[in-house]
N, C-alpha and C positions, 0 to 999 in steps of 0.2 A: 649336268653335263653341258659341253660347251659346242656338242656334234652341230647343232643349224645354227652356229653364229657365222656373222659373216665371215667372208675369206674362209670357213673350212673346210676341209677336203670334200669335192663332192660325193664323193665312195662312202663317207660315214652316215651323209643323209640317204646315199641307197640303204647301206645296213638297218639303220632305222624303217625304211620305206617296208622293207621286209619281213621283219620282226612285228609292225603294227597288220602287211598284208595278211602274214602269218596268223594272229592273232583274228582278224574279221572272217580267216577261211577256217578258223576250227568251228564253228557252229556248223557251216555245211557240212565239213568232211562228217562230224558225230554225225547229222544228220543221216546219214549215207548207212554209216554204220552203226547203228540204233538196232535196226531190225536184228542184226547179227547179234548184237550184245544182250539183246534181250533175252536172248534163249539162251546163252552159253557168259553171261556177264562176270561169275566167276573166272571162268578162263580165260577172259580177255583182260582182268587186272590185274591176274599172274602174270599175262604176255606183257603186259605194260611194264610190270618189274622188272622181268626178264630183260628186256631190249634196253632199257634202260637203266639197269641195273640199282633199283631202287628196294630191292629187296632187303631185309634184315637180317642180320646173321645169327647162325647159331655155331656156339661153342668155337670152335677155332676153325670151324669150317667157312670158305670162300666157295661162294656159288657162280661168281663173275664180276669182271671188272669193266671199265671203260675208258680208266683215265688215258691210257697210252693214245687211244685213236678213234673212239667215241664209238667204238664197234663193241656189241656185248660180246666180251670172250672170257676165256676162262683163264685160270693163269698159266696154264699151260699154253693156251693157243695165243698167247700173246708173245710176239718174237725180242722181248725186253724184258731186262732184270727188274721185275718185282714185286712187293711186298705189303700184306695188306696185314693191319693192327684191327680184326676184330673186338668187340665190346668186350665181350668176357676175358679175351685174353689184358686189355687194359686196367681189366678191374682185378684179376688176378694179380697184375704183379704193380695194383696200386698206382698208375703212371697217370698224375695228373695234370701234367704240361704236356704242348708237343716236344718240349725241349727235351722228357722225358722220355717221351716216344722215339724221339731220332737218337738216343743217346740207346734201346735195345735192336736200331734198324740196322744188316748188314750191310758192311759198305758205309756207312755215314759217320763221322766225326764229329764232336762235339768240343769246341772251343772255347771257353771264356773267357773272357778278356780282367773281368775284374766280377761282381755279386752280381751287377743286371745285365752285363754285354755279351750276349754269348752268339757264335757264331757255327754256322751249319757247312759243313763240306762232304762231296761225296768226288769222288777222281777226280781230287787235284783241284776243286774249282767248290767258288760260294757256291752254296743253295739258298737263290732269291724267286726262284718262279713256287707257289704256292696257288692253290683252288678251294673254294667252299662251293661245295658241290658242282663240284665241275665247272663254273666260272675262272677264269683267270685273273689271280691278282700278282702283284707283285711288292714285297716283304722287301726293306730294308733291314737284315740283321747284322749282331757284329760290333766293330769300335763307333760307328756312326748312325747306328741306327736307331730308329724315334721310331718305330712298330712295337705291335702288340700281338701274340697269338694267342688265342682261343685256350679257353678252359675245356678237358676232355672231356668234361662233362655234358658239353654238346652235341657230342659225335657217335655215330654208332657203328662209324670206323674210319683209319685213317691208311690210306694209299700211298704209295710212295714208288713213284716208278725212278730208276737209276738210266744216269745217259741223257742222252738229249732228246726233247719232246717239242721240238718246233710246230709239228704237224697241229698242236692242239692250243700251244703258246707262243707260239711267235719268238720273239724276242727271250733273250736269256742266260744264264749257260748251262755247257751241257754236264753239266753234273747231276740235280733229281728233280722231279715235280713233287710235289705233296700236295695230296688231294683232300680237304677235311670235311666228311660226306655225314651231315646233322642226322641227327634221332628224328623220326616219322613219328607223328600218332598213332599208335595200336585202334586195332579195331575191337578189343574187349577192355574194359578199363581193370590198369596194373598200376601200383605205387611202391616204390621203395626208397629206403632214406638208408643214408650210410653215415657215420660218425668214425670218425680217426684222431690219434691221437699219439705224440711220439716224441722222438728227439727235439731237443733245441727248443720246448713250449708248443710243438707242433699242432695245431687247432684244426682242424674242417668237418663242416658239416655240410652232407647232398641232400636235395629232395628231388623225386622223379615221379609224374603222377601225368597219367596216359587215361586215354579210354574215347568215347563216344560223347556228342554233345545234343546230339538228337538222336529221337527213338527210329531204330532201323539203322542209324552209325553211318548214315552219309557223311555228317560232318564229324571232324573229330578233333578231340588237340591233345597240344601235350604244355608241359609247365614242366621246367628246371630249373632248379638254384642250387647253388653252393657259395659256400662262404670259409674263405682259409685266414690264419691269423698265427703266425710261426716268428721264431728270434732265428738264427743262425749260427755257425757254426765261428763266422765273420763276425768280432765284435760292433757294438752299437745298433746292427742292424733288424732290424723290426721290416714285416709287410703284411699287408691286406689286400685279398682279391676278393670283392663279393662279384659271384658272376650269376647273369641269369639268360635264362632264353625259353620263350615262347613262341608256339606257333599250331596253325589251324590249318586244315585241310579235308577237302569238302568235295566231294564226287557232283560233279553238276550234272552228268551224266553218266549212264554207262561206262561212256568211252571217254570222259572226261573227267581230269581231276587238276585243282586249282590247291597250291599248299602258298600260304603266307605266313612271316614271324618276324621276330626279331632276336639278337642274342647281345648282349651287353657284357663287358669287363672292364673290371674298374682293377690297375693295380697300382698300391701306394707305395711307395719304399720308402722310409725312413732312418735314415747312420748308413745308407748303402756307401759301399768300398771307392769306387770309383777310382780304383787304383790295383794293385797288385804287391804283391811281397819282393821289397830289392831281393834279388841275385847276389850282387858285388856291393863289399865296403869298399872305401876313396882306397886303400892299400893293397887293392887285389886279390884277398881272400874271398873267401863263399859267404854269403849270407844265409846263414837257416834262421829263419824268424820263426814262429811259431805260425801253426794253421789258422788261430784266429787273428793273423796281424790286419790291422786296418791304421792305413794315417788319414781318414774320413774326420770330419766331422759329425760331432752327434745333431747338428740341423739339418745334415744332408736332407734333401727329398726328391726323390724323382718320381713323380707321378703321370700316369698314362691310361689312357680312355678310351676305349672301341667301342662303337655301336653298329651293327649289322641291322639292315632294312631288306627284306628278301621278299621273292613271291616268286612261284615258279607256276606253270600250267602244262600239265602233260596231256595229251592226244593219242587213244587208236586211234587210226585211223582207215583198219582194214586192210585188209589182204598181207597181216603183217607186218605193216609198217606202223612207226610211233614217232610222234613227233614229241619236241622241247623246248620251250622258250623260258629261258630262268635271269631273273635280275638280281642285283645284288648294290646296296648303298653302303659304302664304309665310312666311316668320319671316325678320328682318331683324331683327340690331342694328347700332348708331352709337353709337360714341363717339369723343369729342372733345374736346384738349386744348390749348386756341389761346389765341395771344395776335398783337397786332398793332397798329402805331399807327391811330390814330383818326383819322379824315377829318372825323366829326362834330363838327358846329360847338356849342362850348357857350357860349351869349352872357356868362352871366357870369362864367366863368372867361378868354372869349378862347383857347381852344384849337379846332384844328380845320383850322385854315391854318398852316403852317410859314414860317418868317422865310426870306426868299433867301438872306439871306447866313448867315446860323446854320444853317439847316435846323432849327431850334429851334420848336414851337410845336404840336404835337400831345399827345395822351393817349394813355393806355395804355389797350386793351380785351381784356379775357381774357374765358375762360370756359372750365369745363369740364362739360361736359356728356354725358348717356348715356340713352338710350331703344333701345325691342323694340316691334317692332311684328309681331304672328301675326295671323292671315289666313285664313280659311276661305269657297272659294266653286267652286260649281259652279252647271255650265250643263247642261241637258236639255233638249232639242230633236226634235222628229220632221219630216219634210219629204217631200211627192212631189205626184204628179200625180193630180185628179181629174178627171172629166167634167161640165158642166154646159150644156145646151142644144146636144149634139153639139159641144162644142168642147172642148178640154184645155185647163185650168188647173193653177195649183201653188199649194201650201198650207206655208205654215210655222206651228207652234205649239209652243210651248216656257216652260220656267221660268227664270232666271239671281237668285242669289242669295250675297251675302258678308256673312261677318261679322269684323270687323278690331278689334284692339285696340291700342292706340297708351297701350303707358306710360311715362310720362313719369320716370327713374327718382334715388330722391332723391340727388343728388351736387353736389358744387360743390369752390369752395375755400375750403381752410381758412386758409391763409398765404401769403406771398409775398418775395418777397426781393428788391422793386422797391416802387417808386411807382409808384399809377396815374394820379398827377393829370398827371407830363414824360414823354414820349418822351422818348431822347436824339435828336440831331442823324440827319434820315436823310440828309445828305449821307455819314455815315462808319457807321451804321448797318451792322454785320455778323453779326445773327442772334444773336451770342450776350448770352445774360441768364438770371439763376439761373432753376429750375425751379420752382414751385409746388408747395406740399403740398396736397392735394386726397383726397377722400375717396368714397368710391361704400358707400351703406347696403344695395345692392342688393333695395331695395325701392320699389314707386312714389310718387310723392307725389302722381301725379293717373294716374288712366286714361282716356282717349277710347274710346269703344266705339261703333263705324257699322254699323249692320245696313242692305241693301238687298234688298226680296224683290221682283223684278218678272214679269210675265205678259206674253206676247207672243205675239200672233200676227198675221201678215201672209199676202196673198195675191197673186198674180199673175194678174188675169184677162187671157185671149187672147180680146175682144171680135170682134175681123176680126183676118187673121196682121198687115199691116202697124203694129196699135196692142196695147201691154200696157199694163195700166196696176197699177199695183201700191200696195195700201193696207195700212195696219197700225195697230196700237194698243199702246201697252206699258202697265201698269199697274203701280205702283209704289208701295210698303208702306217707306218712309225712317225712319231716327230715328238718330239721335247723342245722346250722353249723357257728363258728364264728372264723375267722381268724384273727390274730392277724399281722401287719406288722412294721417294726420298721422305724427309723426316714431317714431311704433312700429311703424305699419302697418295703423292704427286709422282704419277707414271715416270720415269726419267729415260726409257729405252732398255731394248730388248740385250743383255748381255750375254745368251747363249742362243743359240741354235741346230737341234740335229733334226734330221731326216734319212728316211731310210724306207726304200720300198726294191721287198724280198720275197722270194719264193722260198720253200724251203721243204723239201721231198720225204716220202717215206715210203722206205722200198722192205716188207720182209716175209720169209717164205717159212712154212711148215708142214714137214713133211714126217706123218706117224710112220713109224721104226716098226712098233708093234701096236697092241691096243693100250699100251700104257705109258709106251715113250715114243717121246716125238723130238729130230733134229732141227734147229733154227737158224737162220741167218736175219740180219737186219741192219739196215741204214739209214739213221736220221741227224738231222741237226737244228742247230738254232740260230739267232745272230744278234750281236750287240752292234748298235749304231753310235758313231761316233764324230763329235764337232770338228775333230781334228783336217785341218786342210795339207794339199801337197804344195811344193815350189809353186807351183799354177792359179794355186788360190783355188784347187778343187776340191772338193771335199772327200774326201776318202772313203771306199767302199765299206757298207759295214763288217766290222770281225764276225768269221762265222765259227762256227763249233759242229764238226761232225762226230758220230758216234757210230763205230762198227761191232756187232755182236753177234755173237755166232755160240753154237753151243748143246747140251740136249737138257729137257725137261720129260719129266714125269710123275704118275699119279699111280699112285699104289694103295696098298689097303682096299682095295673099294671104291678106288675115288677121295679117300680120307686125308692123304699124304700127300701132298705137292711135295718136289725137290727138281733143282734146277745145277746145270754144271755150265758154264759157260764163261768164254774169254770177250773182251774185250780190246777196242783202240781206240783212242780220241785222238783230234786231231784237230789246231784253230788255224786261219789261215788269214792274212787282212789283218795283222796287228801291228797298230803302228807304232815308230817308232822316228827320233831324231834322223832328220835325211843329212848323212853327213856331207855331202855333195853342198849344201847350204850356206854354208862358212857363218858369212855373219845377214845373209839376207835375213830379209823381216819383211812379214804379210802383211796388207793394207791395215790389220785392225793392230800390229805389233808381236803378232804371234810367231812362233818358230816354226818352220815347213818342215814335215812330216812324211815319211813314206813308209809303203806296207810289206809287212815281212811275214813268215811265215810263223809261226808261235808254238804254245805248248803242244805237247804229243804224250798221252797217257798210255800206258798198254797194263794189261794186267787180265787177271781171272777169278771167278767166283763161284763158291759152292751155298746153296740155301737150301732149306731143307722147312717146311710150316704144315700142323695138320694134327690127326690123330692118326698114332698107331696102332690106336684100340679106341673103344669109348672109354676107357679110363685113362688112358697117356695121350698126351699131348705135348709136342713137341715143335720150338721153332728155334730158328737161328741159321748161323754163315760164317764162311772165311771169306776174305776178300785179300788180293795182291793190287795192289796199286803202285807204281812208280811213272809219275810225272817230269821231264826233263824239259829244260828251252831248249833251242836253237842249238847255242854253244854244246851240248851236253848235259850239262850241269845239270843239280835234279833240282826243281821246280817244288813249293807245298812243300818243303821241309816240318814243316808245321804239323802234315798228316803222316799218320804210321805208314807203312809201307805192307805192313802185314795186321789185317785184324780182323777179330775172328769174336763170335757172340753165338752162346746158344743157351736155352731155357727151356725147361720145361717143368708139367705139373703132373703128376699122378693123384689119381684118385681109389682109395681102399676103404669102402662104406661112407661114415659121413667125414671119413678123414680125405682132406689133400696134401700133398705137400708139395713140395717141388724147389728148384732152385737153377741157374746159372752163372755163366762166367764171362768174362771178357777179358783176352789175352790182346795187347797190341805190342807192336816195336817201338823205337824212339823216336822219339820226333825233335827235331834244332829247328835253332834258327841264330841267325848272326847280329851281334849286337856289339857296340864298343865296351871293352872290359879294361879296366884298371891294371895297370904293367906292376904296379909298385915303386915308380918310379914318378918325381913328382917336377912339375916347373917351377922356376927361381919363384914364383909370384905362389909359390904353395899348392898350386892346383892339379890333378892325377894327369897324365900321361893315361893316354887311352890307347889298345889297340883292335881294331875287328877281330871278332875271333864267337866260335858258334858256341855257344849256349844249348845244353842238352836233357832231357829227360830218357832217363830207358825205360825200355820195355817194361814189362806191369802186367800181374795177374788179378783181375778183383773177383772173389766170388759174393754171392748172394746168393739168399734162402728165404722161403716163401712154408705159410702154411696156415689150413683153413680147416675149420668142424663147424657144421653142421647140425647145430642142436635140434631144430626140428623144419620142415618143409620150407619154414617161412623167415629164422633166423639163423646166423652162421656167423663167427669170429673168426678175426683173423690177424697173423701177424706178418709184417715182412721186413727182411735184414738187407742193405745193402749194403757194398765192402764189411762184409763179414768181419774179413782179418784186418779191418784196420789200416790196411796199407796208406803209405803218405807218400805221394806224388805230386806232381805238378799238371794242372790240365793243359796248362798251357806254357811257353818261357821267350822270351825276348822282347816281348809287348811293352814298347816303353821300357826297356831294359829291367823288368820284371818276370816273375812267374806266378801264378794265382794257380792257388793249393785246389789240387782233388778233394771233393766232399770224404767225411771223416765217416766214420760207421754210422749208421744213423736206422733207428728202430722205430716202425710204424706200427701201433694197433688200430683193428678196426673192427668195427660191429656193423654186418648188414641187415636188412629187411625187407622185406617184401611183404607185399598186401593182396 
């Protein structure tokens, strides 16, 4: 991290100053409370779970969360939409990406671009704010993205709160957080290994093995790997993820507990798509390619690297409070060596749409490229209950701060052994074409560097017991910087600059109906900083993102059954845009002056429903209504359905389960230039805008598992059932990239 170099904000050497005083006052504080822990040492590392919500789940029950506001509540008592992917339910319905996990989340869309780009939305807006156990990072997903997420093999659940979460992330939008909250060491040793095996050559094998590492189980660890190896549905394309993660965790004291690890993913791609299925021939008909179209080449490789460096230490420290100080180191590389035909239309060449009957008419687009992205950020938190006019309240107050470098590193190509002005024909198109000479200086030609230091604290007052109402403030120290270096490695100047220092509120109240349902209201947002200047050469306030929600929750069953109803608004403000009052002035640096206008506005509403209805049914899913509009009207995220709706569940009858769900969504456009059928003297198509559509779509999927004896169990699972053939996506580069095709997973698990 780059917090004590010179010139940096002096706010990031307090966050640090705190975090290290924090660390030299837990010996005392244990000390204090020692005597307490020793008589009742059980209860006090339940309480430790508890307040911290570090507990493990069982079956599809959620016992409490923290991501919204770092307060332990339950999902009820949390005044925001959402939703938590316990272990079993992951494993039931086989979900080994998060990309898999957001793709059964209410409320969230899933987008790809082409076989490795796929992209996250939830109301109208990217999902880039993402957490490993509650740290804050931030995920490039989508057409430009050089990230990686995690194997779910890590996790022993995954959070996902909807709307805006400034209070705990700063910086963002307000569409979801996702919180990916790692597997603990058990304190009795457990082992099991799962093998699968399916469509498309489908390979993976897990191993999970837990327990004690000294006698008495203070210290403890765990060990996971898996390792996947699959063809696709997408010709040429072949991948490898061998993923692993360890980690240790060691009661130093009673009231003290220290966990350290690491988690590693490696994913290879090989023949990846890097492209998507034309739409339109040059004469203005439809193109239906087939589901496995690719104009890849078979050397394609996009390969990408995470390594997670963690340690966390958790604190009673009496009279009910629990402290937190958790680190986290990311280093990610990508590199990538692609080429593919071109959907993109170039007017004056006429390429872009392929002839019907030649399949003749695209370009060539390559690139090879390589970036490292390292990461430094921890979070520091304290939490419990105080007194104030004979009633109990709760108090959270805490630091979260990262610092990310993003370089960009100098590589390209030097030669080629092709044109890139023809494709050949993709009706006969088969992957092969010579390979590029290409070069890596391994040195950057630009660095991005994001520092975020923010201050938070929230409260929980208990006014009368039926009403909480909970408020909070996060303050926030932003700045992005991009260096430019030239071809030796020679700094040449600073080419971007933003800053941004924000507050940013959270205001929501809850108020129990009965003993099972409770009304909510609530108010947050976030804000994205921006280089943009005005006429003045000022620099423009950052865009923020507000989130209003309102609505009622309850628990039924027992306690077994969460379900939630609730409406939503969003609201950006500070977006800028061309000030037309500007004519032809120009800024000192040549830039065009910018003024701030009012932006998207989302309104909509949502039902969720996660839990058991019994111990043998279980049950989760949602509808969600989303319509996002600009300024003008117009509707905004044409891309996301307007209506979609996901639900799932399993039953259990002796050593059988079964289960299954569906997903119904509406259409989604987007506008793109389409071929009239009319052509210019120089032979080339007449283009006009005009919107590009997919409808609506039902997919079902089916699930089902036996139990041959205590310790083994098979299992299979169907998704799109029927086969259906859609588009996930349409206008991307004047393309669509096909909905996955039926695809059947076996599996065999084990335990020890």
């Amino acid at each position: 991290m780059k917090m004590l170099s010179s010139g940096a904000p002096c706010r990031n050497a307090l966050a640090v100053s705190m975090a290290v005083a924090w660390l030299l006052a837990a010996p005392l504080a244990c000390a204090q409370a020692n005597a307490t822990a020793a008589t009742n040492g059980a209860t006090d590392a339940t309480d430790l779970d508890r307040v911290l919500v570090t507990q493990r789940t069982e079956g599809y029950q959620v016992y409490g969360t923290n991501t919204a506001t770092k307060l332990p509540l339950t999902l009820r008592e949390t005044p925001q939409s959402l939703t938590v992917f316990t272990r079993q339910r992951i494993e039931d319905f086989n979900l080994i990406t998060i990309a898999e996990v957001l793709q059964q989340t209410p409320g969230v869309t899933v987008q790809s671009y082409d076989s490795n780009r796929t992209l996250f939305n939830a109301r109208g807006f990217t999902i880039n704010n993402f957490m490993f156990d509650g740290i804050p990072t931030n995920y490039t997903t989508g057409a430009g993205g050089n990230s990686i997420l995690s194997d779910t093999s890590v996790y022993e659940r995954i959070e996902i709160v909807r709307g805006a979460s400034g209070l705990v992330t700063g910086s963002g939008n307000p569409s979801a957080t996702v919180n990916m909250v790692r597997k603990r060491p058990t304190d009795t040793f457990q082992a099991s290994t799962s093998l699968s095996a399916g469509s498309w050559d489908y390979k993976r094998a897990e191993l999970d093995v837990s327990g004690p590492l000294t006698k008495g189980g203070r210290v403890r660890g765990r060990l996971v790997g898996a390792y996947t190896d699959k063809e696709s549905w997408v010709r040429f394309q072949n991948d490898t993820s061998p993923s692993l993660y360890g980690v240790v965790e060691a009661d130093l004291t009673d009231s003290t507990r220290l966990r350290a690890g690491i988690d590693y993913l490696k994913t290879g791609s090989d023949g990846g798509a890097w492209s998507a299925s034309p739409l339109f021939f040059r004469d203005g008909t439809r193109a239906k390619l087939p589901r496995s179209y690719s104009a890849a080449a078979r050397w394609n490789e996009w390969n990408r690297e995470s390594t997670n460096y963690f340690a966390t230490l958790e604190q009673q420290m009496g009279a009910g409070w629990s402290g937190r100080i958790a680190y986290n180191h990311r280093a990610t590389d990508t590199d990538s060596l692609l080429l593919a035909g071109s959907n993109s239309y170039n007017a004056a060449r006429g390429t872009g749409f392929a002839d019907p009957i030649t399949g003749l008419g695209l370009a060539v687009s390559d690139t090879y490229s390589v970036s490292e992205t390292r990461e430094d950020a921890f979070d520091l938190y304290a939490s419990g209950p105080f007194q104030l006019f004979g009633r109990q309240h709760e108090l959270v107050l805490g630091v979260n701060h990262y610092d990310r470098d993003l370089d960009t590193i100098r590589a390209g190509i030097t030669s080629r052994p092709y044109s890139t002005t023809a494709f050949p024909s993709i009706f006969t198109w088969d992957g092969n074409i010579g390979k590029p000479t290409t070069f890596n200086a391994g040195i950057p030609s630009s660095i991005t560097n994001t520092t975020e230091t923010g201050y938070y604290a929230a409260v929980r007052l208990n006014p009368i017991d039926p009403l909480k109402v909970i408020a909070g403030v996060r303050y926030s120290d932003y700045e992005t910087t991009t260096d430019g270096y030239n071809v030796d490695g020679v700094f040449t100047g600073q080419t971007a600059r933003t800053t941004a220092h924000v507050a940013t509120p959270y205001v929501g109240v809850i108020h129990d109906l009965s003993s099972s349902i409770s009304a909510f209201a609530s108010y947050s947002d976030v804000f994205q900083a921006t280089a943009r200047r005005d006429i003045d050469n000022r620099l423009l306030d950052p865009t923020t993102g507000g989130n209003y929600e309102y609505g009622l929750k309850g628990e039924f069953f027992g306690g077994r059954l969460y379900a939630a109803l609730n409406g939503f608004y969003m609201e950006q403000d500070n977006v800028s845009e061309n000030d037309p009052a500007a004519g032809d002035i120009r800024l000192p640096d040549g830039s065009t002056p910018y003024i701030a206008r009012a932006g998207i506005r989302t309104q909509g509403g949502e039902f969720e429903v996660s839990g058991s209805l019994s111990e043998r049914w279980n049950m989760t899913g949602g509808y969600t209504y989303a319509y996002s509009s600009n300024p003008d009207g117009s509707r905004f995220a044409s891309t996301s359905p307007m209506h979609l709706a996901r639900f799932n569940t399993t039953y259990r009858l002796g050593d059988w389960t079964v289960g299954g769900g569906f997903t119904v969504q509406s259409d989604i456009s987007q506008a793109q230039p389409i071929p009239t059928g009319r052509f210019n003297a120089t032979g080339t198509p007449i283009t006009a805008e005009g919107q590009v559509r997919q409808g609506g779509y039902v997919l079902f999927d089916l699930m089902g598992r036996y139990r041959i004896n205590d310790n083994v169990s098979v299992g299979v699972t169907v998704t799109n059932l029927l086969d259906k053939v859609y588009y996930r996506n349409v206008g991307f580069f004047n393309s669509g990239y096909w909905g996955e095709p039926r695809r059947v997973l076996f599996n065999v698990r084990a335990k020890f």
